[in-house]
MARSEVEX-539176 format. One line per 4 residues: number of its first residue (from 1); their letters; for each residue z, x, y of C-alpha. Coordinates in nm, 3 decimals, decimal comma. Example, Ala and Ser with C-alpha at 12.3 -4.5 7.8 and 13.67 -1.06 7.14 Angstrom:
1 = as = 0,780:1,230:-0,450 ~ 0,714:1,367:-0,106 .
This chain:
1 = xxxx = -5,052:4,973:-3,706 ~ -4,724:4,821:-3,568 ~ -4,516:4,667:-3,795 ~ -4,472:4,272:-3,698 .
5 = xxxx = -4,081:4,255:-3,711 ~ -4,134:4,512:-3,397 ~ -4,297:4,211:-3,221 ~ -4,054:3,994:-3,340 .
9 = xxxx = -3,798:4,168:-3,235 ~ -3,901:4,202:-2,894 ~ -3,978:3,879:-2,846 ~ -3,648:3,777:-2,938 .
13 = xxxx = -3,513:4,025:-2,675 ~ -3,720:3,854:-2,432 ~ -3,604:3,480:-2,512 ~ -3,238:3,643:-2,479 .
17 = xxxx = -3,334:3,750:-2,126 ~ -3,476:3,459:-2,032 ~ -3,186:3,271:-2,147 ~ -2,949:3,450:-1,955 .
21 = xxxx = -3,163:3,422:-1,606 ~ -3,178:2,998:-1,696 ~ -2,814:3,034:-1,731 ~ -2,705:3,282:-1,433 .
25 = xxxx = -2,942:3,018:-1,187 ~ -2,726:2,721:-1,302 ~ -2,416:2,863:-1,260 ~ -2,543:2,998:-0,897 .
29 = xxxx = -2,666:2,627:-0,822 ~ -2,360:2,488:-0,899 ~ -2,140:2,684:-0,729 ~ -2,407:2,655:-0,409 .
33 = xxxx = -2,382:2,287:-0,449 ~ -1,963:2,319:-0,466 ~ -1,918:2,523:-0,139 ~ -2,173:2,248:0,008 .
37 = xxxx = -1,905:1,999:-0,084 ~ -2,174:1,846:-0,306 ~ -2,046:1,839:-0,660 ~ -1,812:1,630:-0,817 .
41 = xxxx = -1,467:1,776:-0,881 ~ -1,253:1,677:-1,174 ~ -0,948:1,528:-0,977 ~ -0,785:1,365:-1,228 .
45 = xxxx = -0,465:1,578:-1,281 ~ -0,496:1,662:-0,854 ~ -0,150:1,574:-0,716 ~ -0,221:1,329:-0,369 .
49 = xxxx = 0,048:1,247:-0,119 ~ 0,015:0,870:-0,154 ~ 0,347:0,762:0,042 ~ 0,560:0,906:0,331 .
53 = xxxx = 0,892:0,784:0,378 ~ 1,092:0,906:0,746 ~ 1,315:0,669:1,010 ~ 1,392:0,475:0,731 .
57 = xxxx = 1,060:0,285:0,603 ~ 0,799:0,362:0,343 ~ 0,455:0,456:0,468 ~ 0,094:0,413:0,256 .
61 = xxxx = -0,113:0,741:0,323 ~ -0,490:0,825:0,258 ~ -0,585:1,170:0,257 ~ -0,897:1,094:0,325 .
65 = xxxx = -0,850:0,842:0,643 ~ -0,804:1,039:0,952 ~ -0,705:0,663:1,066 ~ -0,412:0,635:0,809 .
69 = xxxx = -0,199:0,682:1,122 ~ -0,209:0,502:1,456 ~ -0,190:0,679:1,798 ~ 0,166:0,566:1,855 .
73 = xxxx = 0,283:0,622:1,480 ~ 0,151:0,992:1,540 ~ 0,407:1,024:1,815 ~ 0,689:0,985:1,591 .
77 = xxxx = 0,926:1,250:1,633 ~ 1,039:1,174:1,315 ~ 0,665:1,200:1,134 ~ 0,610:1,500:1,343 .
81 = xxxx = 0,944:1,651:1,210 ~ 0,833:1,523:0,816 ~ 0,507:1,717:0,858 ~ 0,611:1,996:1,046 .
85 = xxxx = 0,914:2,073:0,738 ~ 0,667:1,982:0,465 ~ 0,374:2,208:0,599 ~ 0,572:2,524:0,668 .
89 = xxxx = 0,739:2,482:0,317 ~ 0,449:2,511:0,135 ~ 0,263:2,823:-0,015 ~ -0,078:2,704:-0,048 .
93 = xxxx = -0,400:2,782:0,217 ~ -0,756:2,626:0,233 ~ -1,021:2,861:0,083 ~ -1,213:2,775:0,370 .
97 = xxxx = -1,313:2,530:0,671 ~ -1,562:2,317:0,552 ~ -1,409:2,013:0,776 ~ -1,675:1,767:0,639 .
101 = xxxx = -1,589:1,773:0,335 ~ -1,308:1,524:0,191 ~ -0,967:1,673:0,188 ~ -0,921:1,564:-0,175 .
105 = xxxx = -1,191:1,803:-0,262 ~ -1,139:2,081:-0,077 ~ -1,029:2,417:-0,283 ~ -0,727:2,558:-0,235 .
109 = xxxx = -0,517:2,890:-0,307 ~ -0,150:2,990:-0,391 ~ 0,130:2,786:-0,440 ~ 0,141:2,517:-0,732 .
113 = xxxx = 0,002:2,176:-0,750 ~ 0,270:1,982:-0,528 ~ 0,192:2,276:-0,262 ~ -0,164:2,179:-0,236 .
117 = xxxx = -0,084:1,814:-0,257 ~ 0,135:1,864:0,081 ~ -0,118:2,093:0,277 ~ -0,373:1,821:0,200 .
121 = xxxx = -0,080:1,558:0,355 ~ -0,018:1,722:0,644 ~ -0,343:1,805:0,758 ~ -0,446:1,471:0,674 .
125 = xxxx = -0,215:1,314:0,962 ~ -0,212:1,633:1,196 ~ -0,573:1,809:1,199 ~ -0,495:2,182:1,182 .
129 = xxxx = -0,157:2,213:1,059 ~ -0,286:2,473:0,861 ~ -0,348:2,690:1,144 ~ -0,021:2,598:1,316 .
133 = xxxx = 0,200:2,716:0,959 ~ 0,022:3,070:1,082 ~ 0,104:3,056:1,464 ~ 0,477:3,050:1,341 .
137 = xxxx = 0,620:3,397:1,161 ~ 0,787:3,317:0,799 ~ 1,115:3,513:0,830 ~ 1,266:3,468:0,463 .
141 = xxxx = 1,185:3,285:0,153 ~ 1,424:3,203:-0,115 ~ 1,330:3,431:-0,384 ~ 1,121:3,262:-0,696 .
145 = xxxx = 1,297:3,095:-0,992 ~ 1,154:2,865:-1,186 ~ 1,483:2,715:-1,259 ~ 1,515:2,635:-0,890 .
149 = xxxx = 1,488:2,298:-0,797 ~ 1,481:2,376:-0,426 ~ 1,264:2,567:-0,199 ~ 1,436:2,715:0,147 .
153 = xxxx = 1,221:2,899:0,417 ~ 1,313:3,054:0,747 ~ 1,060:3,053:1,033 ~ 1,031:3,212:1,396 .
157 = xxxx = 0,884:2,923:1,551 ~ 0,608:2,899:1,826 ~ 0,722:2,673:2,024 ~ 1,054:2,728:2,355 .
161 = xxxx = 1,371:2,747:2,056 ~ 1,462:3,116:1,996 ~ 1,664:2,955:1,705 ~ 1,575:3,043:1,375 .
165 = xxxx = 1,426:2,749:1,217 ~ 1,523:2,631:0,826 ~ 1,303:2,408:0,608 ~ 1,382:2,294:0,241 .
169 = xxxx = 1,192:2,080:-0,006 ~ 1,327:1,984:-0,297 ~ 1,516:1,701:-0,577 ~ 1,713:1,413:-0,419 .
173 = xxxx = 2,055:1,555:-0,553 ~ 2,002:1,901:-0,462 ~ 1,890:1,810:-0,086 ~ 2,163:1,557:-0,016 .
177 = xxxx = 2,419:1,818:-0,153 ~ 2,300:1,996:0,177 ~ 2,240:1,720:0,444 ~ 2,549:1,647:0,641 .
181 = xxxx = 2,293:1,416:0,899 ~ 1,945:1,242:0,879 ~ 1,732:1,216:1,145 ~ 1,646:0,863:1,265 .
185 = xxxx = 1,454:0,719:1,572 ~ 1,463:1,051:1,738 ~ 1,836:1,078:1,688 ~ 2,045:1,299:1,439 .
189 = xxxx = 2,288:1,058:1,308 ~ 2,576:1,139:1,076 ~ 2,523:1,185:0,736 ~ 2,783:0,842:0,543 .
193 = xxxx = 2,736:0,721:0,202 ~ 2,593:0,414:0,323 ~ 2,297:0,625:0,454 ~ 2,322:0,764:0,100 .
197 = xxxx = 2,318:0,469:-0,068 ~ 1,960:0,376:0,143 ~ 1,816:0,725:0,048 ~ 1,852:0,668:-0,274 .
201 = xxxx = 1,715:0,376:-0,296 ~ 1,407:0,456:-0,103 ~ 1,357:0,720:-0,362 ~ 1,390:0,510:-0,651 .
205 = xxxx = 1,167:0,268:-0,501 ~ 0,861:0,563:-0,456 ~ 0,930:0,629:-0,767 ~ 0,849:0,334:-0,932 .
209 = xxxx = 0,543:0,389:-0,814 ~ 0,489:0,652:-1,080 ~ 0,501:0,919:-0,850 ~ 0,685:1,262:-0,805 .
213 = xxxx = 0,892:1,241:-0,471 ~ 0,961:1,566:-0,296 ~ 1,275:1,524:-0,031 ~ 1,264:1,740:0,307 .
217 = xxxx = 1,501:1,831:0,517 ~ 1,560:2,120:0,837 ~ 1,808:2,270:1,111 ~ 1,830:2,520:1,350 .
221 = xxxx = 2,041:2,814:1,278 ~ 2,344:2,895:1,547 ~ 2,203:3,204:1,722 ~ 2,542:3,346:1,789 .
225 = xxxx = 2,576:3,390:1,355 ~ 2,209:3,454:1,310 ~ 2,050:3,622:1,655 ~ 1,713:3,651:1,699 .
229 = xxxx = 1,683:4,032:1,553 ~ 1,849:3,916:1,238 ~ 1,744:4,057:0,941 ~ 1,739:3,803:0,641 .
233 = xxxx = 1,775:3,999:0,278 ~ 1,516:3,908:0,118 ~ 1,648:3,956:-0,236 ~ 1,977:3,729:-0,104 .
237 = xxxx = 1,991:3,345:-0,204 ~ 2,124:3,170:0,119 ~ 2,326:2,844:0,117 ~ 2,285:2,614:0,463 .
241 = xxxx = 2,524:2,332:0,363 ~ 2,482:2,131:0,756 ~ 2,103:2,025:0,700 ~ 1,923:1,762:0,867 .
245 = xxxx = 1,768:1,482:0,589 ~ 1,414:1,437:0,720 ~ 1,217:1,198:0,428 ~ 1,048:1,203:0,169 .
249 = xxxx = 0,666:1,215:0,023 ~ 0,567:1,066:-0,288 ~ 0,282:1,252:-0,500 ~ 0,070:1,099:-0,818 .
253 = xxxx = -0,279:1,216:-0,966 ~ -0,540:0,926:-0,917 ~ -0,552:0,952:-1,315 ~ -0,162:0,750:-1,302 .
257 = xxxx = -0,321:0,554:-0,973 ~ -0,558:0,393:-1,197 ~ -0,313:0,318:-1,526 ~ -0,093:0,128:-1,234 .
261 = xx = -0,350:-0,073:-1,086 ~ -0,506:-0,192:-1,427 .
């Protein structure tokens, strides 16, 4: 005769199997429904580029509106400049290509939360940026500190200029320590502390809009000091103190979006 605690016991062993199938299917349905773009993704800390600031005037943005932009404001050499510095400063990739689904929800990898929120930007006005940032070969970046309040990268660039290309994001103060022009209407036009004076307060007016402004600016390195088989130290913290001001983009989580508009 078997003792009953035997059944017992494997009964019990069977609930705890069953238990852990239930759970293993739910956790496979979710994550089916996620890649499908289907389930709803906290957002509320998600950085989103909500204004762009270049040629001297404040610009509302939607991530999600491919129409954010007109034909003709596309063709701005100075939004195509913007989104060309911000995208090949960042450090972040899409996990994938699901196109249909909204930018705001599609996963991302590497870099930190104002990298993703600047992918998402730039592809937003320029469909595949992404795949452009690849087409060009990332020469240097400025080795990591946290303390840093600047981000410099040096790129071979697809396009006819053999010149080494520079792009930096960071702080208002830091950037215009660097910028001895800003580029306007096509047009690099001496750096003054009038333009100053406008700069900053274009950035104080994004950022009464409770969000965190990121400043961009670029030039082209004289190939006669840095030649085309240059080789950048990578360990070595380099200082380009004639950069061109590009603009700005403002970031804020829809979480702050909502506090401002109640």
């Amino acid at each position: 005769m078997v003792a009953p605690f035997y059944y017992s016991g494997i009964l019990f062993a069977i609930g705890l199997l069953l238990a852990a199938l239930i759970s293993m299917a739910t956790t496979i349905k979710q994550c089916m429904k996620k890649k499908n773009g289907k389930s709803k993704i906290d957002t509320n800390d998600a950085l989103i580029a909500n204004h762009l600031n270049y040629d001297d005037k404040i610009f509302n943005v939607n991530i999600n509106d491919p129409n954010t932009f007109s034909s003709e404001e596309k063709g701005s050499t100075g939004l195509r400049a913007l989104v060309r510095c911000a995208i090949l400063a960042t450090e972040s990739r899409f996990v994938n290509e699901e196109e249909d689904a909204p930018l705001s929800l599609r996963d991302c990898v590497g870099g930190n939360d104002i990298d993703v929120a600047l992918l998402k930007c730039c592809e937003s006005v320029y469909p595949s940026m992404a795949q452009y940032r690849q087409q060009n070969r990332k020469v240097y970046e400025m080795p990591s500190n946290k303390q840093s309040k600047y981000q410099l990268y040096i790129y071979e660039t697809e396009d006819n200029d053999q010149r080494y290309l520079v792009v930096m994001k960071g702080t208002l103060d830091i950037i215009l320590q660097h910028c001895t022009s800003i580029f306007i209407q096509g047009n690099d036009v001496q750096m003054s502390d009038e333009w100053k004076r406008r700069i900053t307060s274009t950035y104080q007016r994004m950022s009464a809009f409770g969000e965190r402004v990121v400043c961009l600016c670029d030039i082209r390195l004289d190939p006669k000091q840095y030649p085309s088989d240059y080789s950048f130290d990578p360990d070595e913290v380099y200082a380009f103190p004639n950069l061109r001001f590009l603009g700005m983009i403002s970031l804020a989580s829809p979480s702050s979006k909502v506090k401002e508009i109640v």
